[in-house]
VOPAGU-2260 file (C-alpha; in pm, 1 decimal, decimal comma):
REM VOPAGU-2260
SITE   aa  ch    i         X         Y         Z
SITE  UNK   A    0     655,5    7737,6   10226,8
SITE  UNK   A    1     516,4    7704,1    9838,3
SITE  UNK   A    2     486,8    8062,9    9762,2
SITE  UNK   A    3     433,3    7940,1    9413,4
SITE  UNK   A    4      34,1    7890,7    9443,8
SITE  UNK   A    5       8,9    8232,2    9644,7
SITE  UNK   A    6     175,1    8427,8    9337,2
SITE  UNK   A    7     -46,8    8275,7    9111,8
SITE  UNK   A    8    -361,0    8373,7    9333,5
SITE  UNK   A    9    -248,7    8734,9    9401,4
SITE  UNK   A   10    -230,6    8760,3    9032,7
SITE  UNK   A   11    -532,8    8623,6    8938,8
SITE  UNK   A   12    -715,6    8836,1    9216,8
SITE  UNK   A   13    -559,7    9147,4    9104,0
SITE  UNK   A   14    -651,6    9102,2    8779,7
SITE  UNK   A   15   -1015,9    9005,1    8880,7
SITE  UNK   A   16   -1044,0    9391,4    9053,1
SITE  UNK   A   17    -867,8    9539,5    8744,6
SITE  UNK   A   18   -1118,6    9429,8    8500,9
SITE  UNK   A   19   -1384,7    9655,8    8590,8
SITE  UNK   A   20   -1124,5    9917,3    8600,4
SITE  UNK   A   21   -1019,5    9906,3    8215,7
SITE  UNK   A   22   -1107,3   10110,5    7963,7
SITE  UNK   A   23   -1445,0   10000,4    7785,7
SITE  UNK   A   24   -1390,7    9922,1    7399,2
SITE  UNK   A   25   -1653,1   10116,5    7189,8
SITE  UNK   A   26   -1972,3   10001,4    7083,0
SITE  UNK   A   27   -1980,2    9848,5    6658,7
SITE  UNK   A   28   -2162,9   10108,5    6494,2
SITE  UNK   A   29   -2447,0    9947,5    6262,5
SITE  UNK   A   30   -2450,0   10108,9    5918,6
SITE  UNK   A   31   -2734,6    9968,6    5736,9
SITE  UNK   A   32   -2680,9   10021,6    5327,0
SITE  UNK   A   33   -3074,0    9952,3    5149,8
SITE  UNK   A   34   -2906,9    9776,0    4865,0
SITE  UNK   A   35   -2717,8    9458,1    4755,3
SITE  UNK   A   36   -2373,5    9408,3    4809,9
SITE  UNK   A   37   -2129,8    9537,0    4506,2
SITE  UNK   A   38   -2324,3    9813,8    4354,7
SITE  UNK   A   39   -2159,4   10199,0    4411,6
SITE  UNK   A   40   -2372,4   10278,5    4744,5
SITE  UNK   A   41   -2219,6    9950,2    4915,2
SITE  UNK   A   42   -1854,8   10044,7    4803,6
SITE  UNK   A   43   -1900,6   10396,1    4889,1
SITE  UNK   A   44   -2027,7   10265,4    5251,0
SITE  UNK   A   45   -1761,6   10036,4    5288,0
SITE  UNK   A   46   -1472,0   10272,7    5188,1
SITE  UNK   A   47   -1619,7   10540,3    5444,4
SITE  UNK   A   48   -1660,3   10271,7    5736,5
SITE  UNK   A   49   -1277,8   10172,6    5689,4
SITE  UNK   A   50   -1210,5   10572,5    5701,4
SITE  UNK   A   51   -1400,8   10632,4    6043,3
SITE  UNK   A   52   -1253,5   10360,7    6265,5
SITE  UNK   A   53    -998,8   10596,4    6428,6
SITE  UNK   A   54   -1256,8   10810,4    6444,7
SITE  UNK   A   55   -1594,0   10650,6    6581,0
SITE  UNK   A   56   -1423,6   10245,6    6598,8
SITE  UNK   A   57   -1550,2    9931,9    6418,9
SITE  UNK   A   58   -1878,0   10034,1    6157,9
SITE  UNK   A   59   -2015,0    9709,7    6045,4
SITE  UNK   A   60   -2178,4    9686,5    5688,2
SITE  UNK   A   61   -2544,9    9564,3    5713,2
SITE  UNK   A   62   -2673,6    9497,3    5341,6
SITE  UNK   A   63   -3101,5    9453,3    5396,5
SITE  UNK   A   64   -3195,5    9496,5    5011,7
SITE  UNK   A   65   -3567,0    9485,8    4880,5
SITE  UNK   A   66   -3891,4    9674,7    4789,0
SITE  UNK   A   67   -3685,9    9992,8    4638,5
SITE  UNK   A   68   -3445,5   10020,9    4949,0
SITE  UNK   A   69   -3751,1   10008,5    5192,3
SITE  UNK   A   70   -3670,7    9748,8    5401,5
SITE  UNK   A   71   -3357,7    9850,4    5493,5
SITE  UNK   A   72   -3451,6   10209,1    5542,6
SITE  UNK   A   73   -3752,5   10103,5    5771,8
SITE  UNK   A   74   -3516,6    9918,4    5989,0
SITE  UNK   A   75   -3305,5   10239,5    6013,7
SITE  UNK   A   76   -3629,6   10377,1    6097,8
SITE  UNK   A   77   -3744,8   10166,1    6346,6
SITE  UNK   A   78   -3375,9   10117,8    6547,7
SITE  UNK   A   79   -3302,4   10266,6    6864,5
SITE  UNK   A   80   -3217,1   10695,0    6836,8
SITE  UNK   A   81   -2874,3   10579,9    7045,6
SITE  UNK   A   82   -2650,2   10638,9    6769,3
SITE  UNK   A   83   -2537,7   10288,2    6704,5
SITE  UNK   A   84   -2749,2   10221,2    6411,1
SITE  UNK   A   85   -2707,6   10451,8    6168,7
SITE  UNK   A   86   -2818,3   10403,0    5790,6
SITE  UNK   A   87   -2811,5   10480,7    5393,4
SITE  UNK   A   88   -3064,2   10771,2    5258,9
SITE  UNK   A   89   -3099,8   10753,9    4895,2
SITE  UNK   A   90   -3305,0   10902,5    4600,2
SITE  UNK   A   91   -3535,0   10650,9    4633,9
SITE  UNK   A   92   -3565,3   10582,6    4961,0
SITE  UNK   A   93   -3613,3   10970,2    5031,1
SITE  UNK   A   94   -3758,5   11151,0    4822,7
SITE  UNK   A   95   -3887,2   10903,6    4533,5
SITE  UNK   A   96   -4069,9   10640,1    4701,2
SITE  UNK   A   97   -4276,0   10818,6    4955,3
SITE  UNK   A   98   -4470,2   10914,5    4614,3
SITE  UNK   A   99   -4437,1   10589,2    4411,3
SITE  UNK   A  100   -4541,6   10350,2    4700,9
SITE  UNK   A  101   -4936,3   10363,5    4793,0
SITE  UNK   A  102   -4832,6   10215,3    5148,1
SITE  UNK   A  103   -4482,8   10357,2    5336,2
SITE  UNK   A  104   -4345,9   10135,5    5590,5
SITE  UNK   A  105   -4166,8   10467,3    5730,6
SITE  UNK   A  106   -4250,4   10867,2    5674,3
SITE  UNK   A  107   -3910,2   10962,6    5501,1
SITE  UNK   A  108   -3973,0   11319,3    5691,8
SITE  UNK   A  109   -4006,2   11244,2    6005,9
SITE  UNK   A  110   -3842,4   10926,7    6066,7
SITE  UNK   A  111   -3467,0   11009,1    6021,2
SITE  UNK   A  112   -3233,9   11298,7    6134,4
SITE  UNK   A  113   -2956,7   11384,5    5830,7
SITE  UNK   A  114   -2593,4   11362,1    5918,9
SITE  UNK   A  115   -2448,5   11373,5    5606,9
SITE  UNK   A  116   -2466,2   11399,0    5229,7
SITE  UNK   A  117   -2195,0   11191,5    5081,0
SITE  UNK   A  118   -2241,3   11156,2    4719,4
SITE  UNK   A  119   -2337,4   11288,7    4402,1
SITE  UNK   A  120   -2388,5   11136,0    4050,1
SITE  UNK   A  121   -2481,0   11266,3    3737,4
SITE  UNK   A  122   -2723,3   11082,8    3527,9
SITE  UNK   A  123   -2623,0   11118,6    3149,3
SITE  UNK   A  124   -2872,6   11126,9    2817,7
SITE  UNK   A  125   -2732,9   10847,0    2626,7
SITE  UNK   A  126   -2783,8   10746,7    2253,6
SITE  UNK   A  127   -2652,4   10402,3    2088,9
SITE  UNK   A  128   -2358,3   10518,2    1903,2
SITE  UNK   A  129   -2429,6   10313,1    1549,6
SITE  UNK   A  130   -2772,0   10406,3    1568,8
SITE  UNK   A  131   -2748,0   10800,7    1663,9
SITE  UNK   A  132   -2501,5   10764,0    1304,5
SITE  UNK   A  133   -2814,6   10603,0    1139,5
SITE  UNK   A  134   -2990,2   10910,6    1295,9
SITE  UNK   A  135   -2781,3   11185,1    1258,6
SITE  UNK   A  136   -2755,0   11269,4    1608,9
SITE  UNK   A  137   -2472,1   11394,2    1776,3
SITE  UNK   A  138   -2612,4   11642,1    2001,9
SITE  UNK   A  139   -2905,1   11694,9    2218,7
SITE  UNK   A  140   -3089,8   11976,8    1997,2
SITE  UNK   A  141   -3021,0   11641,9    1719,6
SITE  UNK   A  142   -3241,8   11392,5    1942,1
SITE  UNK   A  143   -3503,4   11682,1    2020,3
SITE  UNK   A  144   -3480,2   11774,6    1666,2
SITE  UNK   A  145   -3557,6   11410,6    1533,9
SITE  UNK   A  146   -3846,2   11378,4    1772,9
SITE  UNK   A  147   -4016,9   11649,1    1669,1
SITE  UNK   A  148   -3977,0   11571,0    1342,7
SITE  UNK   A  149   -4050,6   11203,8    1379,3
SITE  UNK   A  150   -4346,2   11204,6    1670,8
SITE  UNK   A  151   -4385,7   10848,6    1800,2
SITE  UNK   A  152   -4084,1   10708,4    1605,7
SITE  UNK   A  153   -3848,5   10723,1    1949,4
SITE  UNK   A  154   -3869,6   10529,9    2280,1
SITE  UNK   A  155   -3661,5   10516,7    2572,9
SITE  UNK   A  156   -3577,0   10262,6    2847,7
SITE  UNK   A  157   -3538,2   10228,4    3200,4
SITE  UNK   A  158   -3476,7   10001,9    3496,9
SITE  UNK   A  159   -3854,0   10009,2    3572,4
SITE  UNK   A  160   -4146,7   10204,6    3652,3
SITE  UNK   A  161   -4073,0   10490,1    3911,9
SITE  UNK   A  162   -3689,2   10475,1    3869,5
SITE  UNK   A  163   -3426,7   10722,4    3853,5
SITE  UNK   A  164   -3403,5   10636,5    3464,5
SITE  UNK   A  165   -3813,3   10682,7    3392,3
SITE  UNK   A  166   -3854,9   10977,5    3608,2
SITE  UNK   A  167   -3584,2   11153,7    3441,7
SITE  UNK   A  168   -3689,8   11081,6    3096,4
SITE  UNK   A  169   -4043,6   11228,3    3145,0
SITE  UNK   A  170   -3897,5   11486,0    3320,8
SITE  UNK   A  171   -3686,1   11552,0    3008,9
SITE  UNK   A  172   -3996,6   11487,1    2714,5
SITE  UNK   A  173   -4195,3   11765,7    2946,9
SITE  UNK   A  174   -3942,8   12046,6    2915,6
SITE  UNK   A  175   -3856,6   11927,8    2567,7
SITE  UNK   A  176   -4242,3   11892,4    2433,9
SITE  UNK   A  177   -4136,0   11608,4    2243,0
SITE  UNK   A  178   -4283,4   11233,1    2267,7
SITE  UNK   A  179   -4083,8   10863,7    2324,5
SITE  UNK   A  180   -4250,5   10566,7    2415,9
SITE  UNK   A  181   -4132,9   10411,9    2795,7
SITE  UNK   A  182   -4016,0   10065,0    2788,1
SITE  UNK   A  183   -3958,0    9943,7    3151,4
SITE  UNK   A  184   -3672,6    9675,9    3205,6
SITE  UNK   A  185   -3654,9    9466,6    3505,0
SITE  UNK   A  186   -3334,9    9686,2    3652,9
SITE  UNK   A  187   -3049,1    9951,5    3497,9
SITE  UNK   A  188   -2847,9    9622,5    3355,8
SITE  UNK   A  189   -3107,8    9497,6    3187,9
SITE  UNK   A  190   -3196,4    9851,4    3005,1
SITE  UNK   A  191   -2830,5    9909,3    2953,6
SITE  UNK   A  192   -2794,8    9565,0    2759,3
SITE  UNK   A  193   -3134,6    9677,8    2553,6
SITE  UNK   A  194   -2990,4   10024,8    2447,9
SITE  UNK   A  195   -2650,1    9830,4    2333,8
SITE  UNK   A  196   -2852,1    9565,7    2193,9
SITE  UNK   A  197   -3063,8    9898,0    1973,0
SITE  UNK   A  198   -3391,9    9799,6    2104,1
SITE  UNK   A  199   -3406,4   10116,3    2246,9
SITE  UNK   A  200   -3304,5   10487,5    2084,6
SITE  UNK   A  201   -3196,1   10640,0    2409,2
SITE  UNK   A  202   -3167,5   10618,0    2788,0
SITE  UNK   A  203   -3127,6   10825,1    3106,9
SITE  UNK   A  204   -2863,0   10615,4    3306,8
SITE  UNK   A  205   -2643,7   10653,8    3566,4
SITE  UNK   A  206   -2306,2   10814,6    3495,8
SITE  UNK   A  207   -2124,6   10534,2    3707,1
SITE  UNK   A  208   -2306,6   10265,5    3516,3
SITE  UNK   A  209   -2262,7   10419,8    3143,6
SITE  UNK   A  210   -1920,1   10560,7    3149,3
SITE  UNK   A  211   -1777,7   10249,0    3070,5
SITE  UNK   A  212   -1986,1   10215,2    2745,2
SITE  UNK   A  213   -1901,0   10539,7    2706,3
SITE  UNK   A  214   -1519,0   10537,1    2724,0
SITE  UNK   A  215   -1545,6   10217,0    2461,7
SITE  UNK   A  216   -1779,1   10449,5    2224,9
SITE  UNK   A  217   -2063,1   10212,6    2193,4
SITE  UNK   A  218   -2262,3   10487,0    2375,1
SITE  UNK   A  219   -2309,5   10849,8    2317,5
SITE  UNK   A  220   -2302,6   11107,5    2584,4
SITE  UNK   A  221   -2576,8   11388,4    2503,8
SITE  UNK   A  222   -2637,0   11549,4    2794,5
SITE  UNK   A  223   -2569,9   11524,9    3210,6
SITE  UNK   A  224   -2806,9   11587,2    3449,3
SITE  UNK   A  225   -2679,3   11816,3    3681,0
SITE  UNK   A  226   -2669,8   12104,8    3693,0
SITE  UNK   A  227   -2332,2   12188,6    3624,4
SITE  UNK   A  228   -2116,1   12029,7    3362,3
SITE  UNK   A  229   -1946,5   11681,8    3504,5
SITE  UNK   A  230   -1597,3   11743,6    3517,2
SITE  UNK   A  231   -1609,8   11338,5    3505,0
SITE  UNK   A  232   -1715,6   11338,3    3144,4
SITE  UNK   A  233   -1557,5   11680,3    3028,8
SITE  UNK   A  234   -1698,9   11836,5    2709,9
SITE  UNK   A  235   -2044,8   11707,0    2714,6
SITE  UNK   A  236   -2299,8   12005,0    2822,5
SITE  UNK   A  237   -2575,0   11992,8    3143,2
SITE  UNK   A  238   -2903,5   11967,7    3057,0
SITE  UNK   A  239   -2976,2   12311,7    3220,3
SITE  UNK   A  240   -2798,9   12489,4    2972,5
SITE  UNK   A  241   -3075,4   12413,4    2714,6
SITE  UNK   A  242   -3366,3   12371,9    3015,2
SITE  UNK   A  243   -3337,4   12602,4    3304,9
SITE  UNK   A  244   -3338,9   12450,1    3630,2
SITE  UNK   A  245   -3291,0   12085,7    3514,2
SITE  UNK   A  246   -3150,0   11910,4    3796,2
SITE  UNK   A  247   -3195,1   11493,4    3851,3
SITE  UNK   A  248   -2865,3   11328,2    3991,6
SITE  UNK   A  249   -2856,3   11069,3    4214,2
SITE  UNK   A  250   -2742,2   11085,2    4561,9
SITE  UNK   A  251   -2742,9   10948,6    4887,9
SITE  UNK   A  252   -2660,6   11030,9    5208,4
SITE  UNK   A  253   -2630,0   10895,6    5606,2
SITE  UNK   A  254   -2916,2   10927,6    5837,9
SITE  UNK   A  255   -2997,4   10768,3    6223,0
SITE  UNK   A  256   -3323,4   10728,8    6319,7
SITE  UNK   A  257   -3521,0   11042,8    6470,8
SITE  UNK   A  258   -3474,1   11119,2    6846,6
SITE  UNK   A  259   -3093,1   11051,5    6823,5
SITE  UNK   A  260   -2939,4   11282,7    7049,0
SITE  UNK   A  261   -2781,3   11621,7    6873,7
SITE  UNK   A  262   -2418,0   11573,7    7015,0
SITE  UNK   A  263   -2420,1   11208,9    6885,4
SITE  UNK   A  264   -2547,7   11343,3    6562,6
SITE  UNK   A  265   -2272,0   11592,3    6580,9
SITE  UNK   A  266   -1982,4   11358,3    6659,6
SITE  UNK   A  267   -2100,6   11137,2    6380,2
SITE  UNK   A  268   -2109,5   11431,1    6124,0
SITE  UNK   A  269   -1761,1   11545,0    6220,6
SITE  UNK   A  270   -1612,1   11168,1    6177,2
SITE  UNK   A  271   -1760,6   11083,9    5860,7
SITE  UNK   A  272   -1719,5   11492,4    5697,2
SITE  UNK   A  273   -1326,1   11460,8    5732,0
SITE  UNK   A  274   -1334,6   11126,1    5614,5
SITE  UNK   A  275   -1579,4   11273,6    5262,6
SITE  UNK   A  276   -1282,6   11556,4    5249,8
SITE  UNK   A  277    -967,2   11351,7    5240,3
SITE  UNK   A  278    -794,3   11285,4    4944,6
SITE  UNK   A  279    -791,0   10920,1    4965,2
SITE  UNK   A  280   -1163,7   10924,3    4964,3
SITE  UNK   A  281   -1194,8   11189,2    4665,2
SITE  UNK   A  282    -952,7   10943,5    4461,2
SITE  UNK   A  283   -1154,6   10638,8    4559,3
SITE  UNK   A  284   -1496,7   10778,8    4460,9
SITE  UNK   A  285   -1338,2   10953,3    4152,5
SITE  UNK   A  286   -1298,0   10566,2    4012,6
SITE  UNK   A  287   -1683,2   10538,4    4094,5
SITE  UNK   A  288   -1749,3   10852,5    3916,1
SITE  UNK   A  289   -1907,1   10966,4    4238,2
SITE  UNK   A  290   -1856,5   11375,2    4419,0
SITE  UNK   A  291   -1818,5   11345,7    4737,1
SITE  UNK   A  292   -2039,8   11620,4    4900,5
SITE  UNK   A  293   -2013,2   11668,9    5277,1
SITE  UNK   A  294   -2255,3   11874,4    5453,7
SITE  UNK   A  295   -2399,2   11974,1    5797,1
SITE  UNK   A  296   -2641,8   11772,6    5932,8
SITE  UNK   A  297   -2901,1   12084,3    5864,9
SITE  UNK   A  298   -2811,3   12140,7    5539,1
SITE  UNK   A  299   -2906,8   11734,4    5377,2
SITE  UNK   A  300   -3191,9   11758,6    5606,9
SITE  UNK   A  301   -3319,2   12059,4    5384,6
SITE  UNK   A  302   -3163,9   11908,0    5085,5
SITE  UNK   A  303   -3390,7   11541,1    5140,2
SITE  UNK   A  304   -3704,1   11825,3    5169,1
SITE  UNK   A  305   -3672,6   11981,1    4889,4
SITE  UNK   A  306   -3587,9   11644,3    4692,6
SITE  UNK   A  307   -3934,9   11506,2    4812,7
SITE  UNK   A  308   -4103,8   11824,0    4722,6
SITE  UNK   A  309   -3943,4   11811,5    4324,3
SITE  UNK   A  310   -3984,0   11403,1    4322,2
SITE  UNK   A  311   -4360,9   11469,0    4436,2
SITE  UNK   A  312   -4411,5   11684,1    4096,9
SITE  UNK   A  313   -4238,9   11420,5    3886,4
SITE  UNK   A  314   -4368,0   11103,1    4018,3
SITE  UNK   A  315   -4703,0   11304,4    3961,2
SITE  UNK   A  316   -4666,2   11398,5    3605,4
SITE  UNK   A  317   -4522,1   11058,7    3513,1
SITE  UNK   A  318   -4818,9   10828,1    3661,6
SITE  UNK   A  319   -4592,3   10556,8    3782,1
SITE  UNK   A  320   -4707,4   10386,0    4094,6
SITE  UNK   A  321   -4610,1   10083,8    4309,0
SITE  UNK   A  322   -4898,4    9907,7    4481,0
């Protein structure tokens, strides 16, 4: 007898009841980023996906760009509370544009639970280094001085009306009770190039994005943001030293949509926390000039509140408005 054909049918039945038997491989997680690819929030994304597959398994990238990070935050939004779509929260996206935008396609308070904060960036004052020399400026009290002294005779750009760059320069002109004319750009490259270029006297930009410019001394640091002195651009003062209170980074953050279940929450906090505290991430973001800043799920919840609550004031007070 043939016993070759039996073999082969024995093995292909046991392997036909084992197959139900083995373990299940996880789930992708979706991680939806609001932006293009390339720009700091992608790379941050990206470097924490590749940190969290032992953790949580395969995290695919989802770029869905447009309307000020919108889009991709409504489809965060709108996704099932399961855990498996999980998504980018960002200045804009949470606490700016609920303000800017006459019609939401989400409520930024209601439609997302926080899981964690991940990064922080300063924004910096920045002055065109030949023409801060034609100036005489080499501080902050300088520019302040020189408006004062000069009403009407400064302007400053941005990357458009209602962004981080605009809100943060009339945020600075109120507490300084000085004057500069807004010129909007069509992005934060395009008002970069214009301050190099001395169309402009000054901007508010993104640490990240100036340093560069910075390091090469065609710009001149003034002032950060924060808080807190950068230890990314050591020796150049906050802000807050000179106006109490002045606070504008930018940050983002990871949310899933609302009605995701607390332990999955949980599970997805602790994965992507240890991954914001190793040292391979610090050194990473470090290149970015970003902080990593991990936090309990409560705590960027509270964080995104009290954002919307400043951003409210300042989108206010600066009259910008997307239709």
């Amino acid at each position: 007898m043939n016993r070759r054909p039996l073999l082969i049918g024995a093995a292909a039945l046991a392997g036909a009841f084992a197959a139900p038997f083995a373990v299940a491989q996880e789930p992708p997680i979706r991680l939806v980023v609001p932006y293009a690819p390339g720009g700091p929030i992608d790379v941050t994304a990206r470097a924490l996906a590749e940190r969290v597959r032992d953790a949580l398994g395969v995290v695919i990238i989802d770029n869905k760009p447009g309307a000020g990070g919108n889009i991709g935050a409504d489809a965060v939004a709108k996704a099932a509370p399961d855990g498996l779509t999980i998504g980018i929260a960002a200045t804009a996206t949470h606490a700016v544009n609920p303000w800017l935008y006459s019609r939401m396609p989400y409520d930024a308070a209601k439609d997302f639970v926080g899981i964690t904060q991940m990064v922080r960036v300063p924004n910096v004052v920045v002055v065109n280094a030949a023409r801060a020399e034609q100036l005489h400026i080499r501080t902050l009290a300088d520019l302040v001085a020189y408006a004062k002294a000069h009403p009407g005779r400064l302007n400053y750009g941005s990357g458009g009306n209602g962004s981080a760059g605009h809100l943060a320069g009339e945020m600075f002109k109120q507490r300084a009770g000085i004057y500069a004319l807004h010129i909007p750009y069509r992005g934060a490259s395009p008002a970069q190039l214009a301050l190099l270029a001395g169309e402009v006297d000054f901007n508010i930009d993104n640490l990240a994005a100036a340093a560069p410019n910075i390091r090469s001394g065609k710009l001149r640091a003034l002032a950060v943001t924060s808080l807190e002195p950068s230890p990314l651009l050591p020796g150049v003062p906050a802000l807050s030293a000179t106006y109490k209170g002045f606070s504008i980074d930018t940050w983002w953050g990871l949310v899933a949509p609302h009605g995701t279940p607390r332990p999955v929450v949980a599970r997805l906090n602790k994965a992507f926390t240890e991954a914001l505290k190793s040292p391979e991430t610090k050194a990473r973001f470090a290149a970015l000039l970003a902080e990593p800043v991990p936090t309990t799920p409560e705590q960027f919840d509270a964080f995104m509140a009290s954002e919307r609550a400043k951003y409210q004031q300042v989108v206010k007070a600066s009259g910008a408005r997307v239709d």
